[in-house]
N, CA, C and O of each residue as an XYZ file, in Angstrom:
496
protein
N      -5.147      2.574    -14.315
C      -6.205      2.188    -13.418
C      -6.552      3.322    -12.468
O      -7.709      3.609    -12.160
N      -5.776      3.766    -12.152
C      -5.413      5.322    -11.250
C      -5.175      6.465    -11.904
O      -4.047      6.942    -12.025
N      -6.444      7.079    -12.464
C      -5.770      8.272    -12.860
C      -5.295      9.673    -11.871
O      -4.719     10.735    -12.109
N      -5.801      9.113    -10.823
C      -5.134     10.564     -9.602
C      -4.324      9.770     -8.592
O      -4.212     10.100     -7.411
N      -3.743      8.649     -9.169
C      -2.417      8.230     -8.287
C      -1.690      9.155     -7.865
O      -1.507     10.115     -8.613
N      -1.065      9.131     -6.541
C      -0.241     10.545     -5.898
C       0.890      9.426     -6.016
O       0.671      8.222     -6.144
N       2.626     10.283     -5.923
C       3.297      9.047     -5.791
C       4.225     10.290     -5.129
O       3.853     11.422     -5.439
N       5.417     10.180     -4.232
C       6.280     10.722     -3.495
C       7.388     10.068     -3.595
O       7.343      8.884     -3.262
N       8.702     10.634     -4.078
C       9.852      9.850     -4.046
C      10.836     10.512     -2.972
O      10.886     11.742     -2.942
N      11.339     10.032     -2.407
C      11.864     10.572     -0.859
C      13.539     10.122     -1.197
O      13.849      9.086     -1.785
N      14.721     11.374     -0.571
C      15.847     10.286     -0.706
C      15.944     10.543      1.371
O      15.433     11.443      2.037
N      16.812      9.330      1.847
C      17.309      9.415      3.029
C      18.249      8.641      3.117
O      18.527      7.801      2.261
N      19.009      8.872      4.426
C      19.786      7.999      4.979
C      19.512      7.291      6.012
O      18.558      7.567      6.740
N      20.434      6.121      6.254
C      20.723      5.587      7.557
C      22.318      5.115      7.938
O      23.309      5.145      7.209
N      22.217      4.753      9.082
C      23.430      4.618      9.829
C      23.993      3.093      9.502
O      23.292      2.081      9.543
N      25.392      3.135      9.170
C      25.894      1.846      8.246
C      25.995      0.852     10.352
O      26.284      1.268     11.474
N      25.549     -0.537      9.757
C      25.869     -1.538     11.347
C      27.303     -1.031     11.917
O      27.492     -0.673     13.080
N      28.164     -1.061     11.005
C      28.941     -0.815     11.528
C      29.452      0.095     11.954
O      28.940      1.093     11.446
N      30.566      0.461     12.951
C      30.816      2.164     13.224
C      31.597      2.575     12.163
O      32.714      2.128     11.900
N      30.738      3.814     11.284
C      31.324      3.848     10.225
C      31.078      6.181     10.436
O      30.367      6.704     11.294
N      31.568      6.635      9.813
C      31.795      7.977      9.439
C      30.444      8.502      8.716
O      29.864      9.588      8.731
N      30.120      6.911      7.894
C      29.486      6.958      6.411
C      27.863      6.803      6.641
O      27.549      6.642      7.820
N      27.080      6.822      5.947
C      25.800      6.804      6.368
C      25.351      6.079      4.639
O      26.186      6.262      3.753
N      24.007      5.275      4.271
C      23.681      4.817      3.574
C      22.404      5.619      2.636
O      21.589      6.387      3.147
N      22.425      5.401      1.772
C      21.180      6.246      0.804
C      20.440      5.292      0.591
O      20.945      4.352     -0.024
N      18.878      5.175      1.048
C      17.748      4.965      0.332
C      16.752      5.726     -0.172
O      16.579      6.904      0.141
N      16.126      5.154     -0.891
C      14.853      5.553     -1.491
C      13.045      5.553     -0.954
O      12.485      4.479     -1.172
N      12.608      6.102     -0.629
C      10.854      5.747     -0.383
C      10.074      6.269     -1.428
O       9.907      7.431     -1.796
N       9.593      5.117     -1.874
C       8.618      5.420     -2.611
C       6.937      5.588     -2.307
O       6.257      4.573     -2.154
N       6.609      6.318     -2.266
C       4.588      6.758     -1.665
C       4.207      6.345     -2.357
O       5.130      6.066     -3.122
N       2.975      5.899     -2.902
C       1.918      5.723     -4.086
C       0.698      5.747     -3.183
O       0.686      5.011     -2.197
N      -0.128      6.386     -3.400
C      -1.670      6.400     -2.806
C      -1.585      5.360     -1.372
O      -2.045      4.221     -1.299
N      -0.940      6.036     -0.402
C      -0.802      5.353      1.164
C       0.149      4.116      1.132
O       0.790      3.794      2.132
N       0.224      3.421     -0.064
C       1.847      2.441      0.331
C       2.738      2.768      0.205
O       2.852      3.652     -0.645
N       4.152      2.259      1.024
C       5.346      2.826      1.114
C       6.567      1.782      0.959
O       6.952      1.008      1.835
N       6.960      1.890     -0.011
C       7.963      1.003     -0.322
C       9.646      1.638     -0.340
O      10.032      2.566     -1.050
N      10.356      0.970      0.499
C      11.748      1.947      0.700
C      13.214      0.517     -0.207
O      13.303     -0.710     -0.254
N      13.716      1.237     -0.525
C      14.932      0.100     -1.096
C      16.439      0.922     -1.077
O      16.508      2.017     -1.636
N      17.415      0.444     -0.530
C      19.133      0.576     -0.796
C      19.323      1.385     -2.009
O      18.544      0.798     -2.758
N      19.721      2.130     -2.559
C      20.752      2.614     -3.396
C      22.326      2.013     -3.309
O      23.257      2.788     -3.529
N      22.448      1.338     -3.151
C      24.354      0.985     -2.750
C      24.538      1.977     -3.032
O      24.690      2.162     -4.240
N      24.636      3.248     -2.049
C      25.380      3.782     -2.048
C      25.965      4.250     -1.004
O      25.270      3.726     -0.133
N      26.929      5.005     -0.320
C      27.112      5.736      0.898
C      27.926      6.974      0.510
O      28.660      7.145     -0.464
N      27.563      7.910      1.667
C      28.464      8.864      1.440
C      28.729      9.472      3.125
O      27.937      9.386      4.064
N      30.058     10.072      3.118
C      30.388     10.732      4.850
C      29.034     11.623      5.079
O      28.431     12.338      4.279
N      28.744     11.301      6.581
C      27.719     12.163      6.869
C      27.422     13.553      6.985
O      26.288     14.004      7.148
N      28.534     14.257      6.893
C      28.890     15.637      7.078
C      29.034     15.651      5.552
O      29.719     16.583      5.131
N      28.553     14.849      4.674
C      28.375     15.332      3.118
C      26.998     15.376      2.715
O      26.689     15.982      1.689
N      26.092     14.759      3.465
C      24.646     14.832      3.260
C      23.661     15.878      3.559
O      23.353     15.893      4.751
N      22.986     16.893      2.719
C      22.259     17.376      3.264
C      20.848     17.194      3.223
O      20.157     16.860      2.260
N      20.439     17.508      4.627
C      19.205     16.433      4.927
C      17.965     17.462      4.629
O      16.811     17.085      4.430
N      18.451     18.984      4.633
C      17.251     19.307      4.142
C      16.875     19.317      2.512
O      15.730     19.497      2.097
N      17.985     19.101      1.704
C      17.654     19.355      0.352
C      18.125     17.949     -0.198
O      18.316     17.647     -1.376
N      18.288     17.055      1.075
C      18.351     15.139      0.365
C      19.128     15.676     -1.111
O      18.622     15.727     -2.232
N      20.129     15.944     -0.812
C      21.217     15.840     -1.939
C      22.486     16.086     -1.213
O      22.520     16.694     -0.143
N      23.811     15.473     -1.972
C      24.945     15.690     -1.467
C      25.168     16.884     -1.482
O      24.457     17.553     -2.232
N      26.310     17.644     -0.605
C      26.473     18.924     -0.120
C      28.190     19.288     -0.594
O      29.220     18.953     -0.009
N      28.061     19.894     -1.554
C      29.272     20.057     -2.048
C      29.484     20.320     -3.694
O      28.737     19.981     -4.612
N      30.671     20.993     -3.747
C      30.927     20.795     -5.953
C      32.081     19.809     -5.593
O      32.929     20.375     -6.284
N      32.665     18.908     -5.113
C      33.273     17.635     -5.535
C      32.795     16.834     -6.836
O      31.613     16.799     -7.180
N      33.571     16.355     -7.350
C      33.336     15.405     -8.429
C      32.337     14.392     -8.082
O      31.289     14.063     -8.638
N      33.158     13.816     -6.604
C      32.450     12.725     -6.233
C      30.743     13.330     -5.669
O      29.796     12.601     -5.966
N      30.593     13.999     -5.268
C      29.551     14.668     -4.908
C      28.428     15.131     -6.034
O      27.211     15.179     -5.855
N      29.257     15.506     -7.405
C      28.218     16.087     -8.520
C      27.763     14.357     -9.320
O      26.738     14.128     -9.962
N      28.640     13.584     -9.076
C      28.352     12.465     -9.533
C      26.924     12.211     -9.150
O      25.894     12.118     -9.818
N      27.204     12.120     -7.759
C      26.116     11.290     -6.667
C      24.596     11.907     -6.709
O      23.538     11.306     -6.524
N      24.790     13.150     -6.977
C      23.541     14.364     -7.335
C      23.056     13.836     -8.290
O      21.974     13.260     -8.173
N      23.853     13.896     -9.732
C      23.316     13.451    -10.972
C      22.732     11.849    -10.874
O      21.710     11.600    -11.515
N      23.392     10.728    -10.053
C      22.802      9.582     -9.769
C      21.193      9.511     -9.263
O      20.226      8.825     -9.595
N      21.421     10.561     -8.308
C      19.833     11.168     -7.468
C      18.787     11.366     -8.387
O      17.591     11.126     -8.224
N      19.197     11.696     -9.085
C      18.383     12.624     -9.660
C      18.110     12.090    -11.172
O      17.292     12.670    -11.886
N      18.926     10.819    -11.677
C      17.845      9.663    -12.366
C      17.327      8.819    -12.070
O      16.501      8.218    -12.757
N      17.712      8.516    -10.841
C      17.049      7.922     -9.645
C      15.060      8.407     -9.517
O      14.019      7.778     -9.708
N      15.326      9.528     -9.188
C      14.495     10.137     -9.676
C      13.157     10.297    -10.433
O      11.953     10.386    -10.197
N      14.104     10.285    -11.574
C      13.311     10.223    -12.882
C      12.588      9.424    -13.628
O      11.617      9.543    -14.374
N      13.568      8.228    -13.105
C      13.258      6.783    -13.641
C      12.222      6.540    -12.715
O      11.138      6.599    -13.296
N      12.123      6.321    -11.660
C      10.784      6.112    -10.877
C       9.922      7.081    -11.032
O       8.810      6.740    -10.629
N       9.974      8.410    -11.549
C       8.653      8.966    -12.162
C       8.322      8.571    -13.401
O       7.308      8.874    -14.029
N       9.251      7.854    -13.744
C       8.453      7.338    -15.625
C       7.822      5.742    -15.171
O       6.850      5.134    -15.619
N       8.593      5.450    -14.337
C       7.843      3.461    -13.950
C       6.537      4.336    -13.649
O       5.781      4.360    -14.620
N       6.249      4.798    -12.940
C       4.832      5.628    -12.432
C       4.094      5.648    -13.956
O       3.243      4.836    -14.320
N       4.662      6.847    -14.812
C       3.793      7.032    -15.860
C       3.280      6.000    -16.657
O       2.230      5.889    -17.290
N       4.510      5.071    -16.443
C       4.453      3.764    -17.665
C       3.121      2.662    -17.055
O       2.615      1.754    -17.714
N       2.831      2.979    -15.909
C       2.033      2.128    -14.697
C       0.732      2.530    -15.300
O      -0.121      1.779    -15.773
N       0.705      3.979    -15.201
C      -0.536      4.323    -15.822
C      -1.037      4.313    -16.795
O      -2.211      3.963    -16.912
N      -0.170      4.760    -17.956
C      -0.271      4.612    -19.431
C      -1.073      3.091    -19.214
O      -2.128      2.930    -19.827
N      -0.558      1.993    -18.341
C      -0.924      0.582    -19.007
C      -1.418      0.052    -18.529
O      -1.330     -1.174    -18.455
N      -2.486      1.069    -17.753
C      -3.720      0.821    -16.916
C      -3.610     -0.550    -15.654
O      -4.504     -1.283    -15.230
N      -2.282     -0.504    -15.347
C      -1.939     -1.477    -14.331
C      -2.076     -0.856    -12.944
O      -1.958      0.359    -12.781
N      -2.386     -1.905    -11.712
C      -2.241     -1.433    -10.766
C      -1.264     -0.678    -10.014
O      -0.300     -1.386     -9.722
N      -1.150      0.869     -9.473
C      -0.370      1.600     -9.377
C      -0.114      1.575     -7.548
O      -0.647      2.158     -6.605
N       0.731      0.806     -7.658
C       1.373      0.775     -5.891
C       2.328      1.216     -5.750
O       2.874      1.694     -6.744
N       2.920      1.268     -4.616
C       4.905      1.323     -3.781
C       5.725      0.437     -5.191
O       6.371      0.558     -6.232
N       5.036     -0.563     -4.161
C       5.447     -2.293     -4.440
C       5.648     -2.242     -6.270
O       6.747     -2.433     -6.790
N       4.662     -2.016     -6.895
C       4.681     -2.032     -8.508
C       5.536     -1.577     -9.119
O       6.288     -1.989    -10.003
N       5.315     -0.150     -8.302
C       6.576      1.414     -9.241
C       7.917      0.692     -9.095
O       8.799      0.618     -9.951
N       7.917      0.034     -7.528
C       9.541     -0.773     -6.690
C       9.811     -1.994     -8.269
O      10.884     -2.308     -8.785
N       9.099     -2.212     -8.467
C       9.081     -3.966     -9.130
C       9.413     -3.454    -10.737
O      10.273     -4.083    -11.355
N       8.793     -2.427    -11.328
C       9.026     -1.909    -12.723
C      10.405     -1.496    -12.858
O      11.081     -1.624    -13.879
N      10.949     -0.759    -11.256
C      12.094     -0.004    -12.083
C      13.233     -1.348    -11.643
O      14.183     -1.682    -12.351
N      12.891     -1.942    -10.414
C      13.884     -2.724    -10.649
C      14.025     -4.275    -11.759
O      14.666     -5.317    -11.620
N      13.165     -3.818    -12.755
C      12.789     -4.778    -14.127
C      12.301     -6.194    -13.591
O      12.241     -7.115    -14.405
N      11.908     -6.442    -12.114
C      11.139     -7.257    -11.662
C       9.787     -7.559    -12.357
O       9.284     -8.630    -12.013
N       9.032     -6.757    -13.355
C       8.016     -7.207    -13.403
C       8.200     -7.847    -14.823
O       7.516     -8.759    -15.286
N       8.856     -7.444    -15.203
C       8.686     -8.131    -16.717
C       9.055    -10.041    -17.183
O       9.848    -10.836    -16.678
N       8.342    -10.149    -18.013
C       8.522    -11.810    -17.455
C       8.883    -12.225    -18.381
O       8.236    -12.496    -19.392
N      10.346    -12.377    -18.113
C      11.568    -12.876    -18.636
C      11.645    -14.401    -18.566
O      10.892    -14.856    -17.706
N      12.307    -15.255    -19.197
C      12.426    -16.524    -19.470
C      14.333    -16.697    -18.951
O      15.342    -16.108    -19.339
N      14.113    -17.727    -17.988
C      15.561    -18.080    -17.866
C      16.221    -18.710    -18.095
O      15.472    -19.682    -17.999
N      17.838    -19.451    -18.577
C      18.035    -19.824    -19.564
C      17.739    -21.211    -19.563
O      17.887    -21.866    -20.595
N      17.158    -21.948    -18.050
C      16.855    -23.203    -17.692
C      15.143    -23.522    -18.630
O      14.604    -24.537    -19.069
N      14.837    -22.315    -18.600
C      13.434    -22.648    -19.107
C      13.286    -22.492    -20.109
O      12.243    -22.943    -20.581
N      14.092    -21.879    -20.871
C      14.401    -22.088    -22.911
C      14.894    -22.900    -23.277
O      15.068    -22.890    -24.495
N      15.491    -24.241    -22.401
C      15.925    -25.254    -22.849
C      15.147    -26.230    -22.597
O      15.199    -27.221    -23.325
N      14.245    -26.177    -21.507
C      13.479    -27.017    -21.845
C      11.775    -26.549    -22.753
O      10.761    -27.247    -22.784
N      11.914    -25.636    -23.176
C      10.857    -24.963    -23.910
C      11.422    -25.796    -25.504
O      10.688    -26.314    -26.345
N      12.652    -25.715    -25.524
C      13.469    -26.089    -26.655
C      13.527    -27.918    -27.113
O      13.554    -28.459    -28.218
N      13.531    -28.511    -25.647
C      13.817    -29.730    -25.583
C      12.603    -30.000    -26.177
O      12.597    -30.484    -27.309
N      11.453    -29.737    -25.527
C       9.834    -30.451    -25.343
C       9.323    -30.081    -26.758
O       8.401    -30.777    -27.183
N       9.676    -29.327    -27.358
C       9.289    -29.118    -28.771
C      10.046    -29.546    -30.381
O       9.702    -29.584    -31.563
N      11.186    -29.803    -29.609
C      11.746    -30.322    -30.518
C      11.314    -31.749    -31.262
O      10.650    -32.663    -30.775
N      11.962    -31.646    -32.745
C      11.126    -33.102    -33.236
C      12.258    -33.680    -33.711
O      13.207    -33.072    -34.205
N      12.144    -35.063    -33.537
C      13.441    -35.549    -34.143
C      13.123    -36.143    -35.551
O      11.961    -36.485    -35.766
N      13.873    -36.262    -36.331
C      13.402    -36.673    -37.720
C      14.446    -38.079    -38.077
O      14.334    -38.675    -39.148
């Protein structure tokens, strides 16, 4: 629907409620002026974050993990983007947010295949 959709994927932190060392990773997503932000469960010590290159700061294991997490993080929300467009759907925050977290697809739950199952059934 958008073929010059802009989209911006942002990583940041914030400060856990509690008094913690640790600080929390989210995501913002831009799309043409909306802004949609969501949790990563993840955290890492704050003196491990670097805020200018929004990636963990370090060659730790635990650290190259968290990079490589970033960074399909990433990816995957630049393909919900492409896949948005490819299918001429409306391209928002909110949409790109809803594709990758498989919110949009419309799944049947197992309450509603049984009665999809019941109501059609024939008895003989």
């Amino acid at each position: 629907m958008h073929n010059n959709s802009r989209l911006s994927v942002l990583f940041f932190t914030r400060k856990h409620r509690k008094i913690s060392e640790n600080v929390i990773l989210y995501v913002r997503i831009t799309s043409n002026g909306t802004i949609k932000e969501m949790s990563l469960n993840r955290d890492i010590p704050r003196v491990l974050w670097d805020n200018n290159k929004k990636r963990g700061r370090g060659y730790s294991q635990n650290i190259q993990s968290l990079n490589k997490y970033l960074d399909q993080v990433y990816t995957k929300i630049h393909e919900c983007h492409r896949q948005l467009l490819y299918e001429n759907q409306l391209v928002t925050a909110s949409s790109i947010r809803a594709k990758y977290l498989g919110e949009d697809e419309d799944g049947k739950t197992l309450l509603e295949l049984i009665k999809y199952h019941n109501s059609n059934m024939h008895t003989s």
